[in-house]
Structure formats: C-alpha cells, structure tokens
C-alpha positions as CSV (number, residue, x, y, z in Angstrom):
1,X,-66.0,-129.7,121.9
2,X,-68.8,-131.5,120.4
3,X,-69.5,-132.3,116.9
4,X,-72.7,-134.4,117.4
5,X,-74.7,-133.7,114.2
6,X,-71.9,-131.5,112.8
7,X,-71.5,-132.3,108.9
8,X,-68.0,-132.0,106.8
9,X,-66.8,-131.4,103.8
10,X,-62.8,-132.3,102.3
11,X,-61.3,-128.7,101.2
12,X,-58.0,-130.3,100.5
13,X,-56.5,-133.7,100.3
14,X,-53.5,-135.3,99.3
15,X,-53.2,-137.1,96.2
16,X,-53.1,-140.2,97.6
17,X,-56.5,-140.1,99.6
18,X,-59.5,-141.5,97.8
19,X,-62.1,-138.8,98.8
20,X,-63.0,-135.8,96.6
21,X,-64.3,-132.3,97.4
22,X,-68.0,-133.7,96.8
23,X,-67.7,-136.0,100.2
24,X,-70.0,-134.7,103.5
25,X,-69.2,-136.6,106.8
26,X,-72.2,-136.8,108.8
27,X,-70.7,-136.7,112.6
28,X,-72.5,-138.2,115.8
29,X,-70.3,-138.1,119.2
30,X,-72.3,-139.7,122.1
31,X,-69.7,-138.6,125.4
32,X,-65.9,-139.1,123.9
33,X,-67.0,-141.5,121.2
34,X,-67.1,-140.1,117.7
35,X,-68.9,-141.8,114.7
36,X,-69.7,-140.7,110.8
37,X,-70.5,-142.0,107.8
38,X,-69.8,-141.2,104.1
39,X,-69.9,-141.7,100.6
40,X,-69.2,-139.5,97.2
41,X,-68.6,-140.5,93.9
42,X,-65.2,-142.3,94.8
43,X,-66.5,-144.0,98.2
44,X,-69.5,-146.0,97.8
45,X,-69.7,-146.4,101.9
46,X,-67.5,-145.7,104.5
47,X,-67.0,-145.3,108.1
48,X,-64.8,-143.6,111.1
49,X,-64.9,-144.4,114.3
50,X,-62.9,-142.5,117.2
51,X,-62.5,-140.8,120.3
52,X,-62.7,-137.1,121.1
53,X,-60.4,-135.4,123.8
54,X,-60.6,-132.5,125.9
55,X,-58.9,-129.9,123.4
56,X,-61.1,-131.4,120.3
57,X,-58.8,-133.4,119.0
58,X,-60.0,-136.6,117.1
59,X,-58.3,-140.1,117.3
60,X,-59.9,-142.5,114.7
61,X,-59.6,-145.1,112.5
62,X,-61.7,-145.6,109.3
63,X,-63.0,-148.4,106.8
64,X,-64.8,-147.5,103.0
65,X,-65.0,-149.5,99.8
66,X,-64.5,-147.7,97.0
67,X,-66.0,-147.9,93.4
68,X,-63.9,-150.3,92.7
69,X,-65.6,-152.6,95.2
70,X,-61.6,-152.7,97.0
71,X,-62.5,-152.4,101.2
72,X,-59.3,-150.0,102.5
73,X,-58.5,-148.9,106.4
74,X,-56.9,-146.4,107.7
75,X,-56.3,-143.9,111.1
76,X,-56.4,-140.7,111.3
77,X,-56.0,-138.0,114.0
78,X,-57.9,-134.6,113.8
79,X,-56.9,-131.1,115.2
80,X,-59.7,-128.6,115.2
81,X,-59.4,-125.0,114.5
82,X,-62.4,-122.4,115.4
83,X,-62.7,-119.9,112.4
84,X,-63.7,-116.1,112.9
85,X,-67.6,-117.4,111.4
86,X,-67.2,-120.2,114.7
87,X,-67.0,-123.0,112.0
88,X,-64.9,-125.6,112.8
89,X,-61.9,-126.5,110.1
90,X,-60.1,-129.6,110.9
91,X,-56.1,-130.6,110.0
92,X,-55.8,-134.2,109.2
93,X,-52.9,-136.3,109.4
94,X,-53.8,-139.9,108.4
95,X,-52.5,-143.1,106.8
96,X,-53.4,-146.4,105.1
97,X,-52.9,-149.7,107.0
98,X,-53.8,-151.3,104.3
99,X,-52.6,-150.7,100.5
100,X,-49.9,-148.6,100.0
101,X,-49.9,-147.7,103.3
102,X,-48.9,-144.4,102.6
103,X,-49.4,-141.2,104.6
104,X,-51.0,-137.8,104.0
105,X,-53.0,-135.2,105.1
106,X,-56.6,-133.3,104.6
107,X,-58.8,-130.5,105.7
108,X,-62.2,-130.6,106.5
109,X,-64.5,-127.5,107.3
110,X,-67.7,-127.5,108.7
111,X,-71.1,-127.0,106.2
C-alpha cells in the first residue's frame, strides 16, 4: 500500500488528542518511509514521520506545537482498512511521550 499524496482527515478522536475534525494530513511515502504535515485551528504545525509495512500498517512518531505555542510528541501506529468506495480509513492507537503521556485512539479516512 501506498499513500504517497493521499490526504486525511480525523473522523474521531479521543478527548485527550489535540487535533479536531477540521485537520487534513497531507501524506508523502518515498519506498517504506512515510512523511505528512498538518495544521488546524488547534495545531499551528505539525509533523509525522514513520515507516510503512507490507500489510499497510503505519509505525510513526509525531511532533506539533499547538496554539498555545507548547511543542508535544508522540507515536502512533496505523492499521488501514479498504472501504466498499476503495478509500482508505485508518485505526489509530497512539500516545504522548511527552505531557500527560496518556494514550488514545483516532480514525482517519481518506478525502
């Protein structure tokens, strides 16, 4: 799977996460490596960087400063799922290493 050029937007996300339903990752994969940037009204810039297996599946870690001007991390992994219009929805299980360091989960589908 490839999602070179592929954009993203959050459907759901757990109270904890900083994104809203207005973000769009823009995705660039050169080979295995997996790139994207963001921003919304929440994130003034962010950044994910990962690696892409065979089966799709996403292993990242991310960086964004917020309105607030506060830089927070995190890592995430990815799970695609191919819906009956070939879109791609992705299940996110991901946590802060820095902050609260809490834990939760999103999903993205394909615009």
């Amino acid at each position: 799977m490839n999602y070179n050029n592929k954009k993203f937007k959050v459907i759901e996300v757990s109270e904890n996460g900083e994104v809203s339903e207005t973000l769009i990752f823009d995705y660039k994969q050169v080979g295995n490596i997996l790139s994207a940037t963001y921003n919304d009204t929440n994130i003034i810039k962010g950044h994910l960087l990962g690696w892409v297996d065979t089966e799709g599946n996403i292993t990242m870690s991310y960086h964004q400063i917020n309105k607030e001007g506060v830089i927070n991390t995190g890592k995430c992994t990815s799970k695609p799922e191919i819906l009956s219009n070939g879109r791609i929805r992705l299940h996110e299980t991901w946590q802060w290493t820095s902050g609260t360091r809490s834990k939760g989960q999103s999903i993205l589908e394909e615009v």
